[in-house]
C-alpha positions in Angstrom: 0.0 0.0 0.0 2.7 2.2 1.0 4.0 2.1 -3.1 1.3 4.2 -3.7 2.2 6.9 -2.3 5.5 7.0 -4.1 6.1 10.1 -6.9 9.4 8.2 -8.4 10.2 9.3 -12.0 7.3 11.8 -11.9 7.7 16.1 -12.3 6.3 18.4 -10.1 5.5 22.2 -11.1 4.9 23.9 -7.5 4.1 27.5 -7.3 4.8 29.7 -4.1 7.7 27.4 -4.2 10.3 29.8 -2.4 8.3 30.1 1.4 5.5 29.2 4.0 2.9 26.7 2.4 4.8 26.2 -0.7 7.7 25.7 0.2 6.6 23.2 2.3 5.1 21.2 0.4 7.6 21.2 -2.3 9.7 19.4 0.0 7.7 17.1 0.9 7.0 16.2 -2.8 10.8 15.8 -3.1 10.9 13.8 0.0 8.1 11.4 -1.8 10.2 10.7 -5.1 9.2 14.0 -7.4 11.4 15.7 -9.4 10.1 19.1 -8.2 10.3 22.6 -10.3 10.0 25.4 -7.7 8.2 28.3 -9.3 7.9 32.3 -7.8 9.2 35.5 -8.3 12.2 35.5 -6.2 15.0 33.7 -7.9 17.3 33.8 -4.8 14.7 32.2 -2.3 14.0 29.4 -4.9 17.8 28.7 -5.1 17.5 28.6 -1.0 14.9 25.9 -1.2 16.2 23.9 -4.1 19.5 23.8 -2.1 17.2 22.4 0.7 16.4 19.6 -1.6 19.8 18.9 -2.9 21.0 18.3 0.1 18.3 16.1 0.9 18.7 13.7 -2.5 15.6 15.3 -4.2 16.1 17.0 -7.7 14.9 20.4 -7.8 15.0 23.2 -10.6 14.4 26.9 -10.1 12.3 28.2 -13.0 10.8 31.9 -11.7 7.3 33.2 -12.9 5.8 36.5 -12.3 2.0 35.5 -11.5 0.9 38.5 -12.3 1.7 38.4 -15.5 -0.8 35.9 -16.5 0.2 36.2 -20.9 3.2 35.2 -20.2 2.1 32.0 -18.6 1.8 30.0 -21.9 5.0 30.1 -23.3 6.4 29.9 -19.7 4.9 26.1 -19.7 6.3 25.5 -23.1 9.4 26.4 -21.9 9.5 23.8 -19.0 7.8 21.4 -21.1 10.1 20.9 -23.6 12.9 21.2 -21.1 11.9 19.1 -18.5 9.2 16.4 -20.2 6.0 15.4 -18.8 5.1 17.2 -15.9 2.5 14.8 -13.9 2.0 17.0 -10.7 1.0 21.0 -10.8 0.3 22.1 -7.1 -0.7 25.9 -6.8 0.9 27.2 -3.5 1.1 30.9 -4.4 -1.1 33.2 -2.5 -1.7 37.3 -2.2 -4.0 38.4 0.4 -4.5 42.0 1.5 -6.8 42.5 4.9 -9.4 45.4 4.5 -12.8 45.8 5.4 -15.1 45.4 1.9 -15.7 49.3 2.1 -11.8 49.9 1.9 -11.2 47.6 -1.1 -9.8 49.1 -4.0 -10.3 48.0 -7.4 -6.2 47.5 -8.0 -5.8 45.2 -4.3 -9.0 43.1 -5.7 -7.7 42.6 -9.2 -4.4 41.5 -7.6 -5.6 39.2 -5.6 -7.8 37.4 -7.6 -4.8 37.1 -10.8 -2.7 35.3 -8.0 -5.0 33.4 -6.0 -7.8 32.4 -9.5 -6.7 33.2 -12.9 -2.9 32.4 -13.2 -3.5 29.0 -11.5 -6.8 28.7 -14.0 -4.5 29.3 -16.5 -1.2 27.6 -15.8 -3.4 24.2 -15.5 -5.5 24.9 -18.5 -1.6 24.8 -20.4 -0.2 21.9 -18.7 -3.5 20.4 -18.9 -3.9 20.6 -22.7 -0.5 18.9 -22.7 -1.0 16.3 -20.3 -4.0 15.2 -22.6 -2.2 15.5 -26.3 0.2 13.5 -24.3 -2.4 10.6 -22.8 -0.5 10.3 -19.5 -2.9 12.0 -17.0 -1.7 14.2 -14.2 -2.9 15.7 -10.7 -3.7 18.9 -10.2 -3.7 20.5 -6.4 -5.3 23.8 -6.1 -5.2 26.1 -2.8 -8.5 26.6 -1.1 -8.8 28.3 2.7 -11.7 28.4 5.4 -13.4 31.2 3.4 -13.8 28.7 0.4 -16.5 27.2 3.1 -17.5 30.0 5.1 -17.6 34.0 5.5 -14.3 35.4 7.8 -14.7 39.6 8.1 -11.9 41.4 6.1 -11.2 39.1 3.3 -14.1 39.9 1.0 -11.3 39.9 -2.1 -9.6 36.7 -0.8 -13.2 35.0 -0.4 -14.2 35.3 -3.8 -10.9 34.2 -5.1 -11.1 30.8 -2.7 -14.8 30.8 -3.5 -13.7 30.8 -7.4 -10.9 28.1 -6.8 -13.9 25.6 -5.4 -15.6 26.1 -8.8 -12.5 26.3 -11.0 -11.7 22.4 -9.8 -15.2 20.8 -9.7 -15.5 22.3 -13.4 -11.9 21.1 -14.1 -12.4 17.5 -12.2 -15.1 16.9 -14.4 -14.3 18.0 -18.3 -10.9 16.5 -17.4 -11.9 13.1 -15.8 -12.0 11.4 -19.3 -8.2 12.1 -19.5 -7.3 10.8 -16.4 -6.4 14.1 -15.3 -7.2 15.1 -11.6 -8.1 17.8 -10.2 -8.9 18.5 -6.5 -7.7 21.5 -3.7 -6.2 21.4 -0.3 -8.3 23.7 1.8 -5.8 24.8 4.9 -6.9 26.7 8.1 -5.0 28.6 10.0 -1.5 28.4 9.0 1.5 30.7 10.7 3.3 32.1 7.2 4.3 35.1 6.1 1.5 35.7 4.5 -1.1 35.7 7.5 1.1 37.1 10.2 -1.2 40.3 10.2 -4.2 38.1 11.4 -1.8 37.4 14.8 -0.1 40.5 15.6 -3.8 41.4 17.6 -3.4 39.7 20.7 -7.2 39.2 21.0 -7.4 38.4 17.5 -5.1 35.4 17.7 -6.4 34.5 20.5 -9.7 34.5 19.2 -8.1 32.0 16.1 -6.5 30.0 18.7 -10.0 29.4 20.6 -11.7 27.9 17.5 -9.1 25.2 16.9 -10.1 21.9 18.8 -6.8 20.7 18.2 -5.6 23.9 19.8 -2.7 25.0 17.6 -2.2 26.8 14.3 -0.9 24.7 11.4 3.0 24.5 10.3 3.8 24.6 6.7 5.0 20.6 7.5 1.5 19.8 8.3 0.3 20.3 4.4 2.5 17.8 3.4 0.8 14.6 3.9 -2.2 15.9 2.1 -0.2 17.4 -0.8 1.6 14.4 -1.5 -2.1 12.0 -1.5 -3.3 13.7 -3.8 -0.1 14.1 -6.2 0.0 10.1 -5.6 -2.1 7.2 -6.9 -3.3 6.7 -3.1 -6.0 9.3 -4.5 -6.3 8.1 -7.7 -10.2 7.9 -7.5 -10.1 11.3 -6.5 -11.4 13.9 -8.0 -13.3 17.6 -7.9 -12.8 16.6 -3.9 -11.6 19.8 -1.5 -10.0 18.1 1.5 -9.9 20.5 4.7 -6.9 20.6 6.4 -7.7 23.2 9.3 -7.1 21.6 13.0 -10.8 20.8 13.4 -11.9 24.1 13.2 -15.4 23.2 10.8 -15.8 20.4 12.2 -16.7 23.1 15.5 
């Protein structure tokens, strides 16, 4: 049983590679067999984490990405295509967020976040997905979800839609891409300590407040994603698909 949890001989595109949640997970991927392609802006923090690999046996190459620039995503994936082969595995760590209440959003912040968080990974798996069928060799897709892809948090109404939009974007995928043997599903984490959502704990009674909600009565690690991300790269999940799995510390379960 344990075999099938092994990525040997497959490729792994992860963006948000360089940090946090990506970063994470990425290693675990290289821990589990995959040759793993960090992807994100900062070429230096990729090099950091691809070092991290190296030295523990796992192949990594650094191939930065600007999100935001979601043309350019095409002929990025025909560049690591042809260079790299097949790629089985894309898991979409990257993530912007911006806190505001809805009356303080700003047209610009709400565009942002929903390029990052919604349409570059939309787009980035509709291009290794097109290839991935051509190719008749299936492939797993992981897409990023949060609480708010379940339920309404104050302050996030930009964040919300783009998690929201993510739950739709992989049932939609799951099941025009089924026929392919291509898989799609998302890892919906709670409340993670990153860099990313280190404003939500700089209140003392806000983080308290997070804390109180957790049954299991700590905040997720970047460690604790790992398991999860590397089920559903893997043929333990192979009849898996369109499926969200919540990875939050018990806090909808309360």
């Amino acid at each position: 049983m344990l075999d099938s949890f092994g990525l040997d001989g497959r490729t792994a595109v992860v963006t948000g590679a360089s940090r946090g949640l990506g970063r994470g997970m990425a290693q675990a991927l290289g821990r589990a067999g995959a040759r793993v392609v960090l992807v994100g802006r900062d070429g230096e923090e990729l090099n950091r984490v691809a070092a991290e690999l190296a030295a523990a046996s796992c192949e990594a190459l650094v191939r930065p990405l600007d999100l935001f620039d979601v043309e350019g995503i095409e002929s990025w994936v025909d560049a690591v295509w042809s260079e790299v082969g097949h790629v089985e595995i894309v898991l979409h760590s990257a993530g912007h967020q911006r806190r505001a209440p809805a009356v303080e959003v700003e047209p610009a912040d709400w565009d942002q976040i929903l390029t990052v968080n919604l349409t570059a990974p939309f787009f980035l798996s509709r291009e290794f997905g097109k290839r991935q069928a051509d190719a008749e060799s299936g492939g797993s897709h992981i897409f990023i979800g949060s609480l708010t892809t379940r339920i309404g948090i104050a302050n996030a109404a930009a964040y919300a839609a783009s998690k929201a939009g993510v739950a739709g974007v992989v049932r939609t995928l799951a099941v025009e891409w089924a026929s392919s043997n291509i898989r799609v599903n998302a890892i919906a984490p709670g409340y993670f300590r990153t860099e990313l959502t280190e404003g939500n704990f700089q209140d003392p009674e806000r983080s308290a407040w997070v804390h109180s909600r957790i049954p299991m009565g700590r905040l997720g690690s970047p460690e604790d994603l790992g398991g999860a991300a590397v089920f559903l790269a893997s043929d333990a999940s192979s009849y898996m698909t369109g499926a969200i799995l919540d990875v939050d510390g018990g806090w909808l379960a309360s």
